[in-house]
Residue, then its C-alpha position, 0 to 999 in steps of 0.5 A: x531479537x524477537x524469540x519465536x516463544x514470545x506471543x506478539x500483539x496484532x491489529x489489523x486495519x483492513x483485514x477483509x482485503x488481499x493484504x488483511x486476508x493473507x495476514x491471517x493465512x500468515x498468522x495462521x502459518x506462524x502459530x495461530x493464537x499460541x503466537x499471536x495475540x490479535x488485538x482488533x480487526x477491521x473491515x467495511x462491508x463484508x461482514x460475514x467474512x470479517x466475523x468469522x475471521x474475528x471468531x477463528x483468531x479471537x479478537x477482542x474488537x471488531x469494527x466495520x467501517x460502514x455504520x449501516x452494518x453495526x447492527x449486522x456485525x454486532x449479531x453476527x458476533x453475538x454470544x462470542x464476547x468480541x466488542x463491536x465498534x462501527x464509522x469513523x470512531x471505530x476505526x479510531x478506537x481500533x488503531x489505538x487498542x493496546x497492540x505492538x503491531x498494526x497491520x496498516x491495510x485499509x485502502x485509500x483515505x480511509x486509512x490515513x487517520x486510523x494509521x496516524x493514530x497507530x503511530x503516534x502511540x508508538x506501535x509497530x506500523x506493517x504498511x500496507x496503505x499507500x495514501x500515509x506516505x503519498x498524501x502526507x508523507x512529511x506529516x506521517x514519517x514524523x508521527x512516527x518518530x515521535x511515537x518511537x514506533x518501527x515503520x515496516x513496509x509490507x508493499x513488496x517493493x519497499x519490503x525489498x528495498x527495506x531487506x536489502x538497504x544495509x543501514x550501515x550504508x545509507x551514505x552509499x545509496x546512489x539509487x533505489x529501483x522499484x520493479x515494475x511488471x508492466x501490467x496486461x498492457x506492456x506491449x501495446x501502443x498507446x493506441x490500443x490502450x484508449x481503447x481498453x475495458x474494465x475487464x482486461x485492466x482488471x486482469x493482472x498477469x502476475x499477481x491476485x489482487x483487488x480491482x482497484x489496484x489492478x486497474x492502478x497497476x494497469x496503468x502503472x499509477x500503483x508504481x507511480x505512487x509506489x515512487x513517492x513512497x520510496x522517497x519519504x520511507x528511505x529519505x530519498x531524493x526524487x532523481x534517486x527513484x528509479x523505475x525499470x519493467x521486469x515482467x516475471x516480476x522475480x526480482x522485487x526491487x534493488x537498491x544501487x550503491x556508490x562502488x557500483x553494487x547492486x542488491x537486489x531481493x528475488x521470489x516468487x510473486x506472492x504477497x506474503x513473503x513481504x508480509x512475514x518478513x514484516x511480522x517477524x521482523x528482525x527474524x525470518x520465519x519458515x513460511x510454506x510458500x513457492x521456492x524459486x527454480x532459476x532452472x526452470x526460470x531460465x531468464x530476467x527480462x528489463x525494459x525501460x518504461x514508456x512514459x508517454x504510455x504510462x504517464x502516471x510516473x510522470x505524475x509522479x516525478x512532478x509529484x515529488x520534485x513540487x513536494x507539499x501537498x501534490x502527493x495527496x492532490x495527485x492520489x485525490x484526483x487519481x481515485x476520482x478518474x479512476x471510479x469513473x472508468x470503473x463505472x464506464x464514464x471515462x476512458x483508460x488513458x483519461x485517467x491520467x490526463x485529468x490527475x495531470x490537469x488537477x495537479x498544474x490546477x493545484x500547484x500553488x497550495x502550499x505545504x501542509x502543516x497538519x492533517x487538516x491540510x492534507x485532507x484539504x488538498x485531497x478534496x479540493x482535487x477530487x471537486x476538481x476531478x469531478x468538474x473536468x469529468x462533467 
């Protein structure tokens, strides 16, 4: 077991986003620098923010992903002492700083080499990037086992899953069920859904979170690849990945045993409850963060999600059954419909019917047998989406 005493090393790729900023207000809860060492710190282009959080924590090395900025980031850090790196390679040259721990947060693609490389060193993976399991599942839990590394999801869902699984168990798992809100169109008809605006879709009831992954969970694309997860983290088969709408979002997810238990992990939304479980894994740290009053509570809501209205979990069981590359043509085709209704050129329940077209389109690449693959796969159903979008 991990002794409180015991300063740990931490990178984070992505730490100007939701997840990056609420590691650091985690870190900061934990004991700041006396109990971290933070190793590397990426960000794209919000610079400002990115070289205050290098200043406050003490990174050695600060990186933004977007090489226009080296110039930027380099005099805001300038006298600090923090080395400065910049694109692709910096990225790179963050993920293999000699940190046990990487906190996995850099949205997209983006994050898939960096993360890779993380892995095959050997260090701790907090994953928080969906895109390592989606579009290269197989190639990634390998890289892990290789690399002799831990994989600790930070997603709540999975971060529940991974709380109550019982590793002594793992013959008796029937099933494992992601909870899901519903999102700002729980209840309406598909109808009303063609016709819905970037505002309210951006507009989570729940949870604070970014305007990608709002939209995605608006429209249940971000639990559609929160399935295909689920299925490469616990080695799951693809009728073992159940989904259910529970709308207070309390209960985080359960995993169903053969005596007909059911384990579920319940708190209040807040992302870092997952996020310290990660850092201090195998421990539970004090966080001060909201105690759930079942008084007050009262009551736990279930519904069974509609997939007509909700097609991308849909996607996603047709995702998993083919296996291969689909995971990354689906979240590459995905990404494309979804910028598209950001920018107003398509429609809400577009976006999935372009993902579905691209994936009968591609259903006949086969498995990938490296990265190259995968990033081949993920560019060919973006062309395509692009195409059908005109």
């Amino acid at each position: 077991m991990i002794s409180s005493t015991t300063k740990r090393s931490l990178s984070i790729l992505g730490s100007t986003g939701s997840i990056g900023t609420n590691t650091l207000d985690v870190v900061g809860h934990l004991g700041g620098r006396d109990a971290f060492d933070v190793v590397a710190l990426t960000g794209a282009g919000n610079i400002g923010l990115l070289a205050e959080q290098a200043r406050t924590h003490g990174a050695r090395l600060a990186v933004t992903a977007d090489e226009s900025q080296y110039i930027a980031l380099k005099d805001a850090l300038s006298g600090s002492g923090i080395a400065v790196a910049a694109g692709q390679s910096g990225l790179l040259e963050a993920a293999d700083a000699a940190a046990d721990m990487v906190m996995a947060a850099i949205v997209g693609t983006a994050g898939l080499a960096p993360t890779l490389a993380a892995a095959r060193r050997g260090a701790d993976i907090a994953l928080a990037n969906k895109e390592c399991l989606v579009s290269a599942g197989d190639l990634f839990i390998d890289a892990v086992r290789q690399g002799g590394g831990r994989l600790l999801p930070v997603d709540s869902e999975h971060n529940a899953i991974f709380q109550v699984l019982e590793e002594n168990q793992r013959h008796a798992v029937e099933r494992v069920i992601l909870t899901a809100s519903g999102g700002p169109f729980r209840s309406f008809t598909r109808a009303q859904m063609a016709d819905v605006t970037l505002e309210t879709a951006r507009a989570h009831p729940n949870w604070s979170m970014g305007l990608k992954i709002s939209i995605d969970s608006a429209s249940m694309f971000n639990k559609a690849l929160e399935m295909i997860e689920a299925k490469h983290l616990f080695g799951l088969a693809p009728e073992q990945v159940e989904v259910i709408v529970h709308p207070q979002s309390i209960i985080h997810s359960m995993v169903g045993y053969s005596d007909g238990s059911v384990l579920a992990q319940l708190g209040c939304p807040d992302m870092r409850h997952a996020i310290g479980y990660a850092l201090e894994y195998p421990r539970r740290a004090a966080l001060p963060l909201e105690r759930l009053d079942f008084a007050k509570l009262a009551r736990l809501d279930f519904e069974a999600p509609d997939e007509d209205r909700f097609p991308a979990l849909r996607l996603a069981r047709l995702a998993m059954t083919r296996g291969g590359v689909q995971g990354a043509v689906l979240n590459g085709a995905k990404e494309v419909a979804l910028d598209a209704f950001i920018a107003g050129e398509t429609g809400f329940l577009t976006m999935a019917e372009i993902t579905g077209e691209v994936m009968e389109a591609l259903a006949h690449l086969p498995a990938a047998a490296s990265m190259d693959d995968v990033f081949e796969a993920d560019r060919e159903a973006r062309r395509l989406a692009r195409q059908r979008l005109g």
